[in-house]
C-alpha positions, 0 to 999 in steps of 0.5 A, spaced: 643 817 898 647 817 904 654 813 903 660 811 907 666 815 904 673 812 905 678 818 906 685 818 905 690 822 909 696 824 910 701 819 912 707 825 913 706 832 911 698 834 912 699 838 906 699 832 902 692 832 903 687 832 896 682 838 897 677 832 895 679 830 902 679 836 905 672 837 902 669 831 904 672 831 912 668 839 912 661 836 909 659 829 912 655 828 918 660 824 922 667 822 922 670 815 924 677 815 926 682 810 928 685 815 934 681 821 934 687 825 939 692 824 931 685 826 926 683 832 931 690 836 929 689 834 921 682 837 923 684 844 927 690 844 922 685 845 916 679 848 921 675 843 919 669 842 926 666 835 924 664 831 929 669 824 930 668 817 934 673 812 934 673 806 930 679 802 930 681 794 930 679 793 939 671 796 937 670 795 930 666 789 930 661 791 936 661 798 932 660 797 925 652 795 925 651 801 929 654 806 923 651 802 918 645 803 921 646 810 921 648 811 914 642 807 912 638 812 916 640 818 911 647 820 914 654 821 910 659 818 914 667 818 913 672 814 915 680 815 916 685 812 919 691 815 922 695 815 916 694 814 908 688 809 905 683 805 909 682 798 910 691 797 907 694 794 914 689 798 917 681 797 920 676 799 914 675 792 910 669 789 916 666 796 915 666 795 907 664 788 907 658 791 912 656 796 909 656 793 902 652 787 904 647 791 906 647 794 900 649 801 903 653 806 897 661 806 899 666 811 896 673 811 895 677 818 895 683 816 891 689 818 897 695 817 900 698 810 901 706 809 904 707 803 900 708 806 892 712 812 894 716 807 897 716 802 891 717 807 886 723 810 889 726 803 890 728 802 883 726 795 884 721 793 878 715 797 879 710 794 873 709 787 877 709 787 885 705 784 891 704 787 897 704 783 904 703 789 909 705 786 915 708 779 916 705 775 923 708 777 929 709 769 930 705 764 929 705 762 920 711 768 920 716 763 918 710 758 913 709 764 909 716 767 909 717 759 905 712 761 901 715 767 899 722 765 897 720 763 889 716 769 888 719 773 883 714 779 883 717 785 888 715 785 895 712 790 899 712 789 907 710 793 913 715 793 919 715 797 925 722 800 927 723 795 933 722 789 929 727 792 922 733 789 924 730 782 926 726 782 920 732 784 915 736 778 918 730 773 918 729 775 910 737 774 910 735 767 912 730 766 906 732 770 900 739 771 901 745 777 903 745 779 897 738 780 895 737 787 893 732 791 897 729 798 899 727 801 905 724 807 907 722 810 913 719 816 915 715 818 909 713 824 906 716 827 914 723 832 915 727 826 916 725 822 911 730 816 908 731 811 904 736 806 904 738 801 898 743 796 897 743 788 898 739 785 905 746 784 908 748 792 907 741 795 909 742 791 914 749 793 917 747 800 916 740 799 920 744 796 926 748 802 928 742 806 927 737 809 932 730 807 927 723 810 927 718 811 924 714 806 920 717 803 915 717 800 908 721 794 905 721 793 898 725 786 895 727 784 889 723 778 886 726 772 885 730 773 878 
């Protein structure tokens, strides 16, 4: 029976690819990729010839049928993002609710993913822990900020390098300066960081600095 096949992938250094992952890429129909530009050089890096289509968060709800469709007529589909796991802060969730609605198989490879690497390399506690992704740009941001001020689990939120010293100021708002926290950027690349220290540190460090790359947030919880 043919399966929609999540794929992981680097997020970082190709080599962190599993040989699964590499396998797989080789041996399904087609690949569904969120910019098929990135993903070509992941495939011409491991000679991998595979045909690709876009799948991202601006065509999935008019594609998603179309694919499905195709699996249900016998072809093996993965899909992939740009960087680690789909569908964590990335499309792959309306293609799984689909294609288990319509009682097509989907196969998880187990892969990269930003947020533990960061967690684990926080030194904050790691056995419980709640993961935000990215915070509303706007509207409900500040709602659940409130809500997240009494959670006594670590937190673990996505932010882009633009927007890291306002969101540091805005936890310094909710959580308080002294509030331990990590970041990490550029995972698993050449120049690689992680910085820890209270919020009110991190911050200063980051306000004199050119950031970029995607960026982890690991938060104490409330103690």
């Amino acid at each position: 029976m043919a399966k929609l096949y999540l794929i992981p992938t680097p997020i970082g250094n190709l080599e962190d690819i599993t040989l699964r992952a590499v396998q797989m890429l080789k041996d399904v129909d087609l690949i569904l990729a969120e910019d098929t530009r990135h993903t070509g050089k992941l495939l011409r890096h491991f000679d991998i010839d595979t045909k690709m289509a876009p799948y991202h968060a601006h065509n999935e709800h008019n594609a998603v049928f179309r694919y499905v469709a195709q699996i249900q007529k016998g072809a093996n589909i993965g899909l992939v993002t740009d960087a680690g796991t789909p569908s964590i802060s990335d499309p792959g969730f309306l293609m799984v609710r689909t294609c288990i609605a319509a009682d097509v198989e989907v196969e998880c490879l187990p892969g990269a993913t930003a947020f533990v690497p960061a967690l684990v390399n926080s030194g904050l506690p790691s056995e419980k822990f709640c993961f935000e992704g990215f915070l509303p740009t706007k509207k409900g941001r500040q709602k659940r900020l409130k809500e997240l001020v009494s959670e006594k689990r670590t937190m673990i939120f996505y932010e882009s390098p633009h927007r890291l010293v306002k969101a540091l100021k805005e936890f310094i708002e909710y959580f308080g300066a002294d509030r331990p926290v990590s970041v990490s950027r550029e995972m698993s690349k050449v120049y690689e960081e992680t910085k820890r220290g209270t919020l009110s540190t991190v911050l200063d460090y980051f306000s004199v600095k050119n950031v970029k790359g995607e960026i982890v947030i690991v938060l104490n919880g409330l103690e």
